[in-house]
PDB file of N, CA, C and O in Angstrom:
ATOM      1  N   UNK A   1     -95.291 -19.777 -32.155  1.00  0.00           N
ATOM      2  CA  UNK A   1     -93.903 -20.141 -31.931  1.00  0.00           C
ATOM      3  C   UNK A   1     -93.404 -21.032 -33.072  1.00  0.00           C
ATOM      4  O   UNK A   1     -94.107 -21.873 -33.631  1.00  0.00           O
ATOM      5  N   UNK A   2     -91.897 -20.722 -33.416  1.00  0.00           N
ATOM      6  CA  UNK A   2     -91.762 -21.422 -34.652  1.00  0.00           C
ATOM      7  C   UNK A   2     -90.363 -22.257 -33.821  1.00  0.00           C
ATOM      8  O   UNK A   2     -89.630 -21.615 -33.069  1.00  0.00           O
ATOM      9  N   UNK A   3     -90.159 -23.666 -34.076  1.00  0.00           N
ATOM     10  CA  UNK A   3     -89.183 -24.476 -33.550  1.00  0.00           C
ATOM     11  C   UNK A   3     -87.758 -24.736 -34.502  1.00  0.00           C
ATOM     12  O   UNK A   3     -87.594 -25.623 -35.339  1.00  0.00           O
ATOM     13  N   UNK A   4     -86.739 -23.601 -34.064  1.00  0.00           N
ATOM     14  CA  UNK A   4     -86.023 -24.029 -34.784  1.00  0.00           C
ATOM     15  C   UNK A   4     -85.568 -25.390 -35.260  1.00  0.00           C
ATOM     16  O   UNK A   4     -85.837 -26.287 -34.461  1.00  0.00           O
ATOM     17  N   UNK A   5     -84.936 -25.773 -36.379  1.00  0.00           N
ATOM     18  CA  UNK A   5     -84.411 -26.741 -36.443  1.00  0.00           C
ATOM     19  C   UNK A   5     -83.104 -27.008 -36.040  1.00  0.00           C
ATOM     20  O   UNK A   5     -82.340 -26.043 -36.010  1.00  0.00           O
ATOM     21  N   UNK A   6     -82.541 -28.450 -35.623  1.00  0.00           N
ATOM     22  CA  UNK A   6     -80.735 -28.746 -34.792  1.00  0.00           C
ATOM     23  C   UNK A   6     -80.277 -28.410 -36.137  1.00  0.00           C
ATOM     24  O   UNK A   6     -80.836 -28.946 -37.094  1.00  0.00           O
ATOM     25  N   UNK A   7     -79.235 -27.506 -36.333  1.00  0.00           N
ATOM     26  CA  UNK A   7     -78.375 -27.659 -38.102  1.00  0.00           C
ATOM     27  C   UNK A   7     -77.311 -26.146 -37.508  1.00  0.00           C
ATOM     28  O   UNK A   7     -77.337 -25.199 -36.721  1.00  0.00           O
ATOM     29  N   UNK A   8     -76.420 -26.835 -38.605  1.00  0.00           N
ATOM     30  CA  UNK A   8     -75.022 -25.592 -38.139  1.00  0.00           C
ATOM     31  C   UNK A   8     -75.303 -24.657 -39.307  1.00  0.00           C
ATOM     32  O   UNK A   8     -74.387 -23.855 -39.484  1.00  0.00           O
ATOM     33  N   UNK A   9     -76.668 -24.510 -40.435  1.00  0.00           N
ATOM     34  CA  UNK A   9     -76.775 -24.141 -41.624  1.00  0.00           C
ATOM     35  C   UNK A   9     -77.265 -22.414 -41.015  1.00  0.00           C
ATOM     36  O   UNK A   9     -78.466 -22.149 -40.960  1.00  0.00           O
ATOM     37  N   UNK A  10     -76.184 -21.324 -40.583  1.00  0.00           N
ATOM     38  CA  UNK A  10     -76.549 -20.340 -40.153  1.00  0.00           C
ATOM     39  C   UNK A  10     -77.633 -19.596 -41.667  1.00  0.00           C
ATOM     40  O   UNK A  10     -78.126 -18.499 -41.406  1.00  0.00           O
ATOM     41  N   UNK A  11     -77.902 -20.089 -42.892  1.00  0.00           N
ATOM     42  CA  UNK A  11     -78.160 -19.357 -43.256  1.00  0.00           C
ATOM     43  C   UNK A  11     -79.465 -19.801 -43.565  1.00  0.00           C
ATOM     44  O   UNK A  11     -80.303 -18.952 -43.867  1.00  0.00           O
ATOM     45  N   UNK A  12     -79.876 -21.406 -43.529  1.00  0.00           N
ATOM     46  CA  UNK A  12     -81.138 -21.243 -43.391  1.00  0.00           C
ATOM     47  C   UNK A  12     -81.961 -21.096 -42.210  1.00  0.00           C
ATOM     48  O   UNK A  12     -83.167 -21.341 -42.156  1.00  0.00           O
ATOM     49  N   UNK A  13     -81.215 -20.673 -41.254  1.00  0.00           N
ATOM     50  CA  UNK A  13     -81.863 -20.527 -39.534  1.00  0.00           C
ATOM     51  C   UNK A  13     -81.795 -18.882 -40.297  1.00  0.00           C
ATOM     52  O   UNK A  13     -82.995 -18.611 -40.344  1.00  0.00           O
ATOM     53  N   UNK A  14     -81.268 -18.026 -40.725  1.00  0.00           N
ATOM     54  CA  UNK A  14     -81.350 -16.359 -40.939  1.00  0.00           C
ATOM     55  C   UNK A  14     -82.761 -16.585 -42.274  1.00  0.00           C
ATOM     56  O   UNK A  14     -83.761 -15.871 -42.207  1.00  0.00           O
ATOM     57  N   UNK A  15     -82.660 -17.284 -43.005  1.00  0.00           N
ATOM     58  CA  UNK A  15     -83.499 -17.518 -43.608  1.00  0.00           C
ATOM     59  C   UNK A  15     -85.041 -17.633 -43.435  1.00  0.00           C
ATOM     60  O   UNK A  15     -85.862 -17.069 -44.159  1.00  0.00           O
ATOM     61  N   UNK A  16     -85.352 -18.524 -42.264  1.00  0.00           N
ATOM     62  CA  UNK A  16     -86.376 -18.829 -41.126  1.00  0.00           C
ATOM     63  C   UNK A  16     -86.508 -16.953 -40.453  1.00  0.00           C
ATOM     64  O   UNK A  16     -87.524 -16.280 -40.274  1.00  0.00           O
ATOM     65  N   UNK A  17     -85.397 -16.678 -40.283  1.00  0.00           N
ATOM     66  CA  UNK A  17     -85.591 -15.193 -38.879  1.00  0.00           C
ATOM     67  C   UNK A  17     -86.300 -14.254 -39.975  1.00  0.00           C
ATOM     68  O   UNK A  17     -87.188 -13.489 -39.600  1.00  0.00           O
ATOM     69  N   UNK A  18     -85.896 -14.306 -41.400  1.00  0.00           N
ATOM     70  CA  UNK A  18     -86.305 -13.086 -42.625  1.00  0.00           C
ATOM     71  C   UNK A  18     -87.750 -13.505 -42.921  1.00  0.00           C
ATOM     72  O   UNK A  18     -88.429 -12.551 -43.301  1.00  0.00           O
ATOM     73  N   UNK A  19     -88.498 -14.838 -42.840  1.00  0.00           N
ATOM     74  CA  UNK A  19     -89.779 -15.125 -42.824  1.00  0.00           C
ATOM     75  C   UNK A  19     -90.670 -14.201 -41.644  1.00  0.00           C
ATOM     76  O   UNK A  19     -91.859 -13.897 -41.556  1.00  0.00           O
ATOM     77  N   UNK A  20     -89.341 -13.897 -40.712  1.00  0.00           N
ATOM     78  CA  UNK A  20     -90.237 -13.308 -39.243  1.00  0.00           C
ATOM     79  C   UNK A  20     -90.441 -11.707 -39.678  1.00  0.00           C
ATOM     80  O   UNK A  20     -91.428 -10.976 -39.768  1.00  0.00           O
ATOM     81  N   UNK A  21     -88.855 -11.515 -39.926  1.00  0.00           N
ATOM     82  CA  UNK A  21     -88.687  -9.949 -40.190  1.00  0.00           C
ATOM     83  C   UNK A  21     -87.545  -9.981 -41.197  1.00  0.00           C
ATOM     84  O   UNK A  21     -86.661 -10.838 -41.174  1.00  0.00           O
ATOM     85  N   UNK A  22     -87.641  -8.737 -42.311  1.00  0.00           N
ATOM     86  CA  UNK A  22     -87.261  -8.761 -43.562  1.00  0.00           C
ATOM     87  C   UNK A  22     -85.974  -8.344 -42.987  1.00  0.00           C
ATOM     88  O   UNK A  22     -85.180  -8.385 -43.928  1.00  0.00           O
ATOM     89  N   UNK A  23     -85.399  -7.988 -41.991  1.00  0.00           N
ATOM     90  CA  UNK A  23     -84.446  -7.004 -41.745  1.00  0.00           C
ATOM     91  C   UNK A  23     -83.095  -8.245 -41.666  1.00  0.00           C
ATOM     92  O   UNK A  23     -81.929  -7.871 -41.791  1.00  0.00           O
ATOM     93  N   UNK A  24     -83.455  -9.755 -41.441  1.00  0.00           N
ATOM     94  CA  UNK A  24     -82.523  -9.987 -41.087  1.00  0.00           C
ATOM     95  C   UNK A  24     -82.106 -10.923 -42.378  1.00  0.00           C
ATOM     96  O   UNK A  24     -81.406 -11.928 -42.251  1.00  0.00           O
ATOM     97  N   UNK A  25     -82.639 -10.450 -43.661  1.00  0.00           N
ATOM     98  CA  UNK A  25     -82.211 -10.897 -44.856  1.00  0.00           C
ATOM     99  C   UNK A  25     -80.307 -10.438 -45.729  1.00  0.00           C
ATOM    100  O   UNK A  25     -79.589 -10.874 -46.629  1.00  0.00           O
ATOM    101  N   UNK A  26     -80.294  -8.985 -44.377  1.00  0.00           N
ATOM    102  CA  UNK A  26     -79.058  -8.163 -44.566  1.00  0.00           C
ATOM    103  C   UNK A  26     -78.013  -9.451 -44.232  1.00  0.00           C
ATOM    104  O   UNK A  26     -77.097  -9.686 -45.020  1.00  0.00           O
ATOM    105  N   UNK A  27     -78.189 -10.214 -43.102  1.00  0.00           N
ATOM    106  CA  UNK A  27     -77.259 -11.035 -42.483  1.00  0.00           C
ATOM    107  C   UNK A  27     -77.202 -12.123 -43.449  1.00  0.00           C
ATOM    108  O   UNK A  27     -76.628 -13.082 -42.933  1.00  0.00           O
ATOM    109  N   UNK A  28     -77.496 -12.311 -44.407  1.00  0.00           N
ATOM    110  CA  UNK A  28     -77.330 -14.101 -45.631  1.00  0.00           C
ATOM    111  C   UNK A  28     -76.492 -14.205 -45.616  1.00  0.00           C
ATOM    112  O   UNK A  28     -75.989 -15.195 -45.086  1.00  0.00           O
ATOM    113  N   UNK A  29     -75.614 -13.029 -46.324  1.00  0.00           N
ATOM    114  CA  UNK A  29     -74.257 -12.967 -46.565  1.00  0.00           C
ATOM    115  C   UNK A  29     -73.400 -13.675 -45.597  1.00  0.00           C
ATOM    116  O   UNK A  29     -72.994 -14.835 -45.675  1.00  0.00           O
ATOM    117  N   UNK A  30     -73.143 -12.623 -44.482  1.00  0.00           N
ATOM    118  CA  UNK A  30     -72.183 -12.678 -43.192  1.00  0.00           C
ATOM    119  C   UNK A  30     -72.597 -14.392 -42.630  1.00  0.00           C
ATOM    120  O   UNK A  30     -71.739 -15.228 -42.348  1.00  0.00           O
ATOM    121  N   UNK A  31     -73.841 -14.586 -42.575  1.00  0.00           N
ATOM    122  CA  UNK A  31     -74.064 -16.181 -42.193  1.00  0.00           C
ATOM    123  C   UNK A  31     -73.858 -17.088 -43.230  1.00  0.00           C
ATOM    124  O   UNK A  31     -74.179 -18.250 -42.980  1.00  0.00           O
ATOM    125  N   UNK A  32     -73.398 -16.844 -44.339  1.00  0.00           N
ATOM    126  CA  UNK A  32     -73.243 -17.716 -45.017  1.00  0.00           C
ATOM    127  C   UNK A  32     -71.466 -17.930 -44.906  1.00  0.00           C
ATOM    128  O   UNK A  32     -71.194 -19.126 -45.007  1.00  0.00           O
ATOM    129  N   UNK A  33     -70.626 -17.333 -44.783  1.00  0.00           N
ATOM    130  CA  UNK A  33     -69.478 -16.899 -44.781  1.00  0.00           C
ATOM    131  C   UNK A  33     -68.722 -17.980 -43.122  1.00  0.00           C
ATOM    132  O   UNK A  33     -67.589 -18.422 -42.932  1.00  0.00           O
ATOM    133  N   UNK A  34     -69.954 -18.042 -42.273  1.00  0.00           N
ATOM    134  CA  UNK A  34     -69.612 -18.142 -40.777  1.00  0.00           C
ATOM    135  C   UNK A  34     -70.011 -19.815 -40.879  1.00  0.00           C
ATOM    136  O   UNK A  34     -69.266 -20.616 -40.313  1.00  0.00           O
ATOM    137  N   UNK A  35     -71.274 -20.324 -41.659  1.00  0.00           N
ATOM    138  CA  UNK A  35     -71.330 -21.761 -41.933  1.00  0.00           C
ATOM    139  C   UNK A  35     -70.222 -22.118 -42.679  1.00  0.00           C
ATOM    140  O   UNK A  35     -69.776 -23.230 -42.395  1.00  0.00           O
ATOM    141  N   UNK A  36     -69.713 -21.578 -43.449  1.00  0.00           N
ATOM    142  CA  UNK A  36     -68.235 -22.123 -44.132  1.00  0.00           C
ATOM    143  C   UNK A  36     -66.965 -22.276 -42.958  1.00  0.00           C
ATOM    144  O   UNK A  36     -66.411 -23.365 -42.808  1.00  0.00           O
ATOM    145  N   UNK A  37     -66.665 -21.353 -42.342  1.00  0.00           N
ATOM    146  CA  UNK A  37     -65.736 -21.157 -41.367  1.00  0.00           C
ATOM    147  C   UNK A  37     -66.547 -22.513 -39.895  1.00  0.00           C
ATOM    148  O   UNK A  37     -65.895 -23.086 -39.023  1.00  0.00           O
ATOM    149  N   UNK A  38     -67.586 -22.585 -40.068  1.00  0.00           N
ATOM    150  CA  UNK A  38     -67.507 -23.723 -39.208  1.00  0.00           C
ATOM    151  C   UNK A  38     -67.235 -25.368 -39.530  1.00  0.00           C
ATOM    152  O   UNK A  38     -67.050 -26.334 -38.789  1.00  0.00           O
ATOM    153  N   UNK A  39     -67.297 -25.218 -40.904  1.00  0.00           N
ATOM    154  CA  UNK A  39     -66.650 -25.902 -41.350  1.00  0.00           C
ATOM    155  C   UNK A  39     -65.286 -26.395 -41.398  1.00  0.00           C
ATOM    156  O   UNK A  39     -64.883 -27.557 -41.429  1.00  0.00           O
ATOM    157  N   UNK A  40     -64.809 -25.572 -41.399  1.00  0.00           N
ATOM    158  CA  UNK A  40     -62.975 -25.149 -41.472  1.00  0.00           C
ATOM    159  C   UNK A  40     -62.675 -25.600 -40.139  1.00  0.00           C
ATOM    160  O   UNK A  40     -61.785 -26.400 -39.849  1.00  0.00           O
ATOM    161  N   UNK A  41     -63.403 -25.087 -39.418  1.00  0.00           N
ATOM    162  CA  UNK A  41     -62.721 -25.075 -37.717  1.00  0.00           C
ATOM    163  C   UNK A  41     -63.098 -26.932 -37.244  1.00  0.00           C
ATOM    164  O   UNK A  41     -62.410 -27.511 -36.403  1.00  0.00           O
ATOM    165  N   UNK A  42     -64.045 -27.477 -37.825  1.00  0.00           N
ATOM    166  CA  UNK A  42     -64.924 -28.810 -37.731  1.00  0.00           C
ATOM    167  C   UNK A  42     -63.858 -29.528 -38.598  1.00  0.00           C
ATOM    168  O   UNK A  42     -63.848 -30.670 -38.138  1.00  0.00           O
ATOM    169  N   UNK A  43     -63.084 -29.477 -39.464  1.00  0.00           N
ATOM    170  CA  UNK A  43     -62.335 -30.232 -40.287  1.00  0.00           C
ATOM    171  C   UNK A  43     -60.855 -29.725 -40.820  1.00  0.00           C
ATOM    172  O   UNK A  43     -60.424 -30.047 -41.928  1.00  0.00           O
ATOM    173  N   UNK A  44     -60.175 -28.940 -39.944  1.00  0.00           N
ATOM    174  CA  UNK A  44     -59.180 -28.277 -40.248  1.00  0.00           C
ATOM    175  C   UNK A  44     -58.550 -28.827 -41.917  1.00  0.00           C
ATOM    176  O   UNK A  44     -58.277 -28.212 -42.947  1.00  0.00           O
ATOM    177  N   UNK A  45     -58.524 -29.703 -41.680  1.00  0.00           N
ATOM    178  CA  UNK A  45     -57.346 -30.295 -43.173  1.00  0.00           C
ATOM    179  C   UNK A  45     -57.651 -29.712 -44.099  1.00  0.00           C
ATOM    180  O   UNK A  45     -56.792 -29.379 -44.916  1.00  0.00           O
ATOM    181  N   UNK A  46     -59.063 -29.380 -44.282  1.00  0.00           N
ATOM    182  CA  UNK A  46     -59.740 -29.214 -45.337  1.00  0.00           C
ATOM    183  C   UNK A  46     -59.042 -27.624 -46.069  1.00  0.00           C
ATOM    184  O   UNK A  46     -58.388 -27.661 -47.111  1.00  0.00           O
ATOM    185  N   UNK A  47     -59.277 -26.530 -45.443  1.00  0.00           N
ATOM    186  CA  UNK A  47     -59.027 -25.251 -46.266  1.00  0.00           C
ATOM    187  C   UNK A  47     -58.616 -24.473 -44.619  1.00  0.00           C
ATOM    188  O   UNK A  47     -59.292 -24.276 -43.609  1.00  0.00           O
ATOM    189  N   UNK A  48     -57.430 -24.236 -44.921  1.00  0.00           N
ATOM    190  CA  UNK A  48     -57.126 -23.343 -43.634  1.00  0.00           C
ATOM    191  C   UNK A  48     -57.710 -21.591 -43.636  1.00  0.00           C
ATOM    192  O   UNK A  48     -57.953 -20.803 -44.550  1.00  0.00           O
ATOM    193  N   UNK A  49     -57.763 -21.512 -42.378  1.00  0.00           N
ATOM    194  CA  UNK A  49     -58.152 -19.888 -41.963  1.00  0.00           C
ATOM    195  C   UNK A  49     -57.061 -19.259 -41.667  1.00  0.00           C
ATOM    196  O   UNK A  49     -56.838 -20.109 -40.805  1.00  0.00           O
ATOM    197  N   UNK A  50     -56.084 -18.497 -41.564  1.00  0.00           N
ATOM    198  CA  UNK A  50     -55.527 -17.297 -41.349  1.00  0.00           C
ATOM    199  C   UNK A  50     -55.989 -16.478 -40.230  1.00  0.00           C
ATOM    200  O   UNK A  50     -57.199 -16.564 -40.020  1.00  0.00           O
ATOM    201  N   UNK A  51     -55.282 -15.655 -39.411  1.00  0.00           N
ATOM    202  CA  UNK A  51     -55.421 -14.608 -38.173  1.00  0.00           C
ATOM    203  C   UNK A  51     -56.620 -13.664 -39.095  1.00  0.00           C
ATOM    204  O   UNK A  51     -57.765 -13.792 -38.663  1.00  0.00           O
ATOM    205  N   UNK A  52     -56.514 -13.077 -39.867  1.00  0.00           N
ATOM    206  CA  UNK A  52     -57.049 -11.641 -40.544  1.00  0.00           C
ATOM    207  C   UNK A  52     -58.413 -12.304 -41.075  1.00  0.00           C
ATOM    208  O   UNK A  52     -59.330 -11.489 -41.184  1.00  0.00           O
ATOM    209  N   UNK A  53     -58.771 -13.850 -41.486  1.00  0.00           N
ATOM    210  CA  UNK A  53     -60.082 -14.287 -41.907  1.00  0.00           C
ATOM    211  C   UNK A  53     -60.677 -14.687 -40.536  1.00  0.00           C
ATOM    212  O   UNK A  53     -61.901 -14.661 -40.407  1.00  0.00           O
ATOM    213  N   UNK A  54     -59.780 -15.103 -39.370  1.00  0.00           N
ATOM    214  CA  UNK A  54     -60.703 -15.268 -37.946  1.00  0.00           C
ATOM    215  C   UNK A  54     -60.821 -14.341 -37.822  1.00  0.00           C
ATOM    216  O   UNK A  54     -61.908 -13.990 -38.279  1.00  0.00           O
ATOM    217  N   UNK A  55     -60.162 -13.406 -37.322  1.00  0.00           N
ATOM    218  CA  UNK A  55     -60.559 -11.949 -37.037  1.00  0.00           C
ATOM    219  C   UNK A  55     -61.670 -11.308 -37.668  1.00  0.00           C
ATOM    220  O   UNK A  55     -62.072 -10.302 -37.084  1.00  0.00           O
ATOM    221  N   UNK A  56     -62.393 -11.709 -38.937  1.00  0.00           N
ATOM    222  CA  UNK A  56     -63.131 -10.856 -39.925  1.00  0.00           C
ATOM    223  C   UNK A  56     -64.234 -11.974 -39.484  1.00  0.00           C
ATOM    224  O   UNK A  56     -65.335 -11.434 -39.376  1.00  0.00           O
ATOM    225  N   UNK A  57     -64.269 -13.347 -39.201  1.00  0.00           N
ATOM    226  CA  UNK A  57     -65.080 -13.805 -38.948  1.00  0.00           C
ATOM    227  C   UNK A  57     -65.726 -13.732 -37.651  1.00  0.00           C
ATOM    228  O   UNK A  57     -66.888 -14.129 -37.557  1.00  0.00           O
ATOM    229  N   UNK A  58     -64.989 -13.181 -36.435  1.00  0.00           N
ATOM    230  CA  UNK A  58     -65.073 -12.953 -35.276  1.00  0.00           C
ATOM    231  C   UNK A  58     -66.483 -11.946 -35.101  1.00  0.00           C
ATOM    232  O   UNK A  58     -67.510 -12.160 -34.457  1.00  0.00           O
ATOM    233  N   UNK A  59     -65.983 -10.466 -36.168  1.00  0.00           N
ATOM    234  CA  UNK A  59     -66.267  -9.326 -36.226  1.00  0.00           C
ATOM    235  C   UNK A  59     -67.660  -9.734 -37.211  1.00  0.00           C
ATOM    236  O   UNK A  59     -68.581  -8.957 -36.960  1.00  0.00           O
ATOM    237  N   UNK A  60     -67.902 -10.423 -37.915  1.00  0.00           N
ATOM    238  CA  UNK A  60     -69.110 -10.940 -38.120  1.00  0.00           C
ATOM    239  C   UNK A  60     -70.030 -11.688 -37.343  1.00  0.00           C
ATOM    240  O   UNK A  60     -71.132 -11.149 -37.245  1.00  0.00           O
ATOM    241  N   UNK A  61     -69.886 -12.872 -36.709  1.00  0.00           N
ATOM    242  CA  UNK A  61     -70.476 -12.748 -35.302  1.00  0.00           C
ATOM    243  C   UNK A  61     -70.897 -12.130 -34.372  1.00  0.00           C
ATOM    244  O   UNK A  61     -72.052 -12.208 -33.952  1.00  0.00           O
ATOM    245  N   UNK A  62     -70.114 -11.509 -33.974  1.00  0.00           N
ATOM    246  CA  UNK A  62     -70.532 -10.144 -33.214  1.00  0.00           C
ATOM    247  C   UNK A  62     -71.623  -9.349 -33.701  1.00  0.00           C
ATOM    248  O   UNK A  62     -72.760  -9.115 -33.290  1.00  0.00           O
ATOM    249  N   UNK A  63     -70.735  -8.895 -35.006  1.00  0.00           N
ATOM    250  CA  UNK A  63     -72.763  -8.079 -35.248  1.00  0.00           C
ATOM    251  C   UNK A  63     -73.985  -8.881 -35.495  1.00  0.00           C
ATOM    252  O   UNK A  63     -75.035  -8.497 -34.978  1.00  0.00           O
ATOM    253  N   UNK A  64     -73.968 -10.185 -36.386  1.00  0.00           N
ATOM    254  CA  UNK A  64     -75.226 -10.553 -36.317  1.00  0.00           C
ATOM    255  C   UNK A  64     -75.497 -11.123 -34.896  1.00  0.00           C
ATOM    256  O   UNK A  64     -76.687 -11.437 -34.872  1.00  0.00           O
ATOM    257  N   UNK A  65     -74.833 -11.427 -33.550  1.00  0.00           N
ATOM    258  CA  UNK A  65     -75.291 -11.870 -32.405  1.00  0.00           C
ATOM    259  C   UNK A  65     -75.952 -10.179 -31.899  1.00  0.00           C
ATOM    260  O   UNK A  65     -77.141 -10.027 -31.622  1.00  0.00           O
ATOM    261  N   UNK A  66     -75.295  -9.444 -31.872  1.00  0.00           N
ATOM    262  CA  UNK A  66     -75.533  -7.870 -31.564  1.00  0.00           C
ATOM    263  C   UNK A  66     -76.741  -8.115 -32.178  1.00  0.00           C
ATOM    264  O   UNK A  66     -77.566  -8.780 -31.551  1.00  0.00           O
ATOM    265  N   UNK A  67     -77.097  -7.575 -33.648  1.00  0.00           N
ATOM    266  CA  UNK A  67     -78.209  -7.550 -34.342  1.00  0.00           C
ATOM    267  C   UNK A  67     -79.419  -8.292 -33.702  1.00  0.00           C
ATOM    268  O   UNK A  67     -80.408  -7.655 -33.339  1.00  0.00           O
ATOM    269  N   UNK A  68     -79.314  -9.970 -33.535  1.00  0.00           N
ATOM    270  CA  UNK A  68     -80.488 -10.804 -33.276  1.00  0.00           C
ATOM    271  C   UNK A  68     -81.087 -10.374 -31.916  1.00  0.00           C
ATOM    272  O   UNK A  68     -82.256 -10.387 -31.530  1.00  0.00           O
ATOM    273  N   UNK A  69     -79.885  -9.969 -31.270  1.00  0.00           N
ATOM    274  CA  UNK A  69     -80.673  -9.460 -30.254  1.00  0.00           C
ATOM    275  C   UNK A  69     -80.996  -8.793 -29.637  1.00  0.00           C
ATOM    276  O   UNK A  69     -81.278  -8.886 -28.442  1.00  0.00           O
ATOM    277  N   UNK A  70     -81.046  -7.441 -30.749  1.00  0.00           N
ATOM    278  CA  UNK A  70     -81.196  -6.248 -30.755  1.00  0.00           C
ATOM    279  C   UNK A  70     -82.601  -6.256 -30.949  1.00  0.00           C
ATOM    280  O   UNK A  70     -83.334  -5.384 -30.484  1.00  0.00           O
ATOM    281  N   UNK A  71     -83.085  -7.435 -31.778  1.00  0.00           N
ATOM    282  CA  UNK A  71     -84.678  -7.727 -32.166  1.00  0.00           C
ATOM    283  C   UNK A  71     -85.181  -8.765 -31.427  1.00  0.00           C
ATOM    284  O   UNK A  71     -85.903  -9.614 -31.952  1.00  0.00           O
ATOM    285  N   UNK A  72     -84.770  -8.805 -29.836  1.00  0.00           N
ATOM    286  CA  UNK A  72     -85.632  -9.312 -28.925  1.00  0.00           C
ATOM    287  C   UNK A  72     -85.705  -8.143 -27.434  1.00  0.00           C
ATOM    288  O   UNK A  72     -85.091  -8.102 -26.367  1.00  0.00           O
ATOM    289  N   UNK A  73     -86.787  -7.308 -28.060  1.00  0.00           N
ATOM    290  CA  UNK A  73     -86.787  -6.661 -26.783  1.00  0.00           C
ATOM    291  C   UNK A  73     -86.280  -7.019 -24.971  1.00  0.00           C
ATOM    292  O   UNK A  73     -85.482  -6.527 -24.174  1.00  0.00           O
ATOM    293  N   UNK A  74     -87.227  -8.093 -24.968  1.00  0.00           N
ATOM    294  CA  UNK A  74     -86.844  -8.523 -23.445  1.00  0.00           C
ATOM    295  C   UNK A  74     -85.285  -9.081 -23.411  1.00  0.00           C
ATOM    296  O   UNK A  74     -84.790  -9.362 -22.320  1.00  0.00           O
ATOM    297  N   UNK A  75     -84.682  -9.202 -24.379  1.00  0.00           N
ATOM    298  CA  UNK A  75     -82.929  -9.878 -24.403  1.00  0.00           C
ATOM    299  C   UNK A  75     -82.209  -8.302 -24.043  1.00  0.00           C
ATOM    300  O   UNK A  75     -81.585  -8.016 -23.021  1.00  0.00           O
ATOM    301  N   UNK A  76     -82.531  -7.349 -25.291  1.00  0.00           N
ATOM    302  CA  UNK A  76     -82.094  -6.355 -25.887  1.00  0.00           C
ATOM    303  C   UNK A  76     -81.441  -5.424 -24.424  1.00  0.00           C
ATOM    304  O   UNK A  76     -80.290  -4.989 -24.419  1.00  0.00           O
ATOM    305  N   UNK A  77     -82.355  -5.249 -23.315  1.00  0.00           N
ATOM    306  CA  UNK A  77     -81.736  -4.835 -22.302  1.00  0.00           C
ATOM    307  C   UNK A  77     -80.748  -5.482 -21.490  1.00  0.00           C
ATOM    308  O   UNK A  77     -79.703  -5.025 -21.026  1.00  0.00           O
ATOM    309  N   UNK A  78     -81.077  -6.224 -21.431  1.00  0.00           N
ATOM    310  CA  UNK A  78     -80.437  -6.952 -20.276  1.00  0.00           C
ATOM    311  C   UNK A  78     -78.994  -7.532 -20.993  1.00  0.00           C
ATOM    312  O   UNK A  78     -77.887  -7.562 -20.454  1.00  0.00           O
ATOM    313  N   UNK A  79     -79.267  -7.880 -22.055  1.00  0.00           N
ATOM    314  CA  UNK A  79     -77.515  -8.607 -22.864  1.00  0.00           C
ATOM    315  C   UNK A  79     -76.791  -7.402 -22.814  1.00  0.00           C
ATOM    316  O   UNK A  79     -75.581  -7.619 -22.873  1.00  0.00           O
ATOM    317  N   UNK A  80     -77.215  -5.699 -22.688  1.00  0.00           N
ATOM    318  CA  UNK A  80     -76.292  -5.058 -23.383  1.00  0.00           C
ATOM    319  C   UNK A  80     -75.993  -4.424 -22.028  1.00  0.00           C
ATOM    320  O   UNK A  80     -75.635  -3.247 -22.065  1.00  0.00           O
ATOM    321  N   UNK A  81     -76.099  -5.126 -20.619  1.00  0.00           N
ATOM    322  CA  UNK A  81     -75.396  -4.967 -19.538  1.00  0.00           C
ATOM    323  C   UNK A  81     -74.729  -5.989 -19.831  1.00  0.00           C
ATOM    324  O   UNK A  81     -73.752  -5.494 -20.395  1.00  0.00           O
ATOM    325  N   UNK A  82     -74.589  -7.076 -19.834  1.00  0.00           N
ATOM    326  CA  UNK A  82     -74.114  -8.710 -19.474  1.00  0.00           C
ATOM    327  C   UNK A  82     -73.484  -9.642 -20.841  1.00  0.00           C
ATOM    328  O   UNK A  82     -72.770 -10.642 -20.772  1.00  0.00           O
ATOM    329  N   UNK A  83     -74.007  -8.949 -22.085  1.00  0.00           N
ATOM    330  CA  UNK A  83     -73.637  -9.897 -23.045  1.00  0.00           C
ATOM    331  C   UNK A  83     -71.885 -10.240 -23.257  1.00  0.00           C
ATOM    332  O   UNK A  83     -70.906  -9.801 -22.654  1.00  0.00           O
ATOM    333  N   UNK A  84     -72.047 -11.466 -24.673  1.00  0.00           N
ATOM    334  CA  UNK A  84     -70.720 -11.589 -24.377  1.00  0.00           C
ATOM    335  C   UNK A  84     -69.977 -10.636 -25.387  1.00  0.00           C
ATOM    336  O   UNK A  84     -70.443  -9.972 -26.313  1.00  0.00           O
ATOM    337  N   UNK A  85     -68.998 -10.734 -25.046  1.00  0.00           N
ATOM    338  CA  UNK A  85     -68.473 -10.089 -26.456  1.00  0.00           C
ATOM    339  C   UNK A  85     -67.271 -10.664 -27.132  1.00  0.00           C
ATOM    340  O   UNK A  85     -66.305 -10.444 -26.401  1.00  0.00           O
ATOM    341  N   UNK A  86     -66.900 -11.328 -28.248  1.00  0.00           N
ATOM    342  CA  UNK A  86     -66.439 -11.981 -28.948  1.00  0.00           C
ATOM    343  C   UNK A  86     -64.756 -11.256 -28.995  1.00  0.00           C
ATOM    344  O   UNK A  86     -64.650 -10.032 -28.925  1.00  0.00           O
ATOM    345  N   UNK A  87     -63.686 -12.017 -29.101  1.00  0.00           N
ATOM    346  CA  UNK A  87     -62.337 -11.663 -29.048  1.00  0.00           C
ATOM    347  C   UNK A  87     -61.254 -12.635 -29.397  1.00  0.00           C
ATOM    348  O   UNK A  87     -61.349 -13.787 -28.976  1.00  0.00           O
ATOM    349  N   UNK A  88     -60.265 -12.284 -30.107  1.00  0.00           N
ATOM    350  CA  UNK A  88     -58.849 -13.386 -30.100  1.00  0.00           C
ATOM    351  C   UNK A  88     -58.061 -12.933 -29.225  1.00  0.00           C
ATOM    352  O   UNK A  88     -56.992 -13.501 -29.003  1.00  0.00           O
TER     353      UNK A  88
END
């Protein structure tokens, strides 16, 4: 068992998941994009977001939450009766 660490740094927690399995090295990008935007949302003044960059950030969430737990078998059933699904 590996203990994540507390941090909003989605890309070195995807970083940690690509040590597990190479597959989730696809997601750097999209998590790197989503630690910025939590930023934004954590400090508005700073650099505003727009409808069409939440929306794109929304739609990134979604798949890497889809994705992660697409690679936990025992989740994999049961979320894709019950999971959530992300929306504005």
């Amino acid at each position: 068992d590996i203990e994540a660490p507390k941090t909003h740094d989605l890309v070195a927690l995807c970083r940690m998941c690509a040590n597990i399995d190479q597959a989730f090295k696809e997601k750097t990008d999209d998590c790197a994009v989503l630690t910025l935007y939590s930023s934004i949302t954590r400090y508005p003044n700073e650099i505003e977001m727009d409808e069409n960059e939440a929306a794109s950030a929304i739609e990134k969430a979604q798949a890497i939450y889809d994705f992660s737990v697409g690679m936990i078998p025992e989740l994999n059933s049961q979320e894709q009766k019950q999971g959530p699904t992300l929306s504005m």
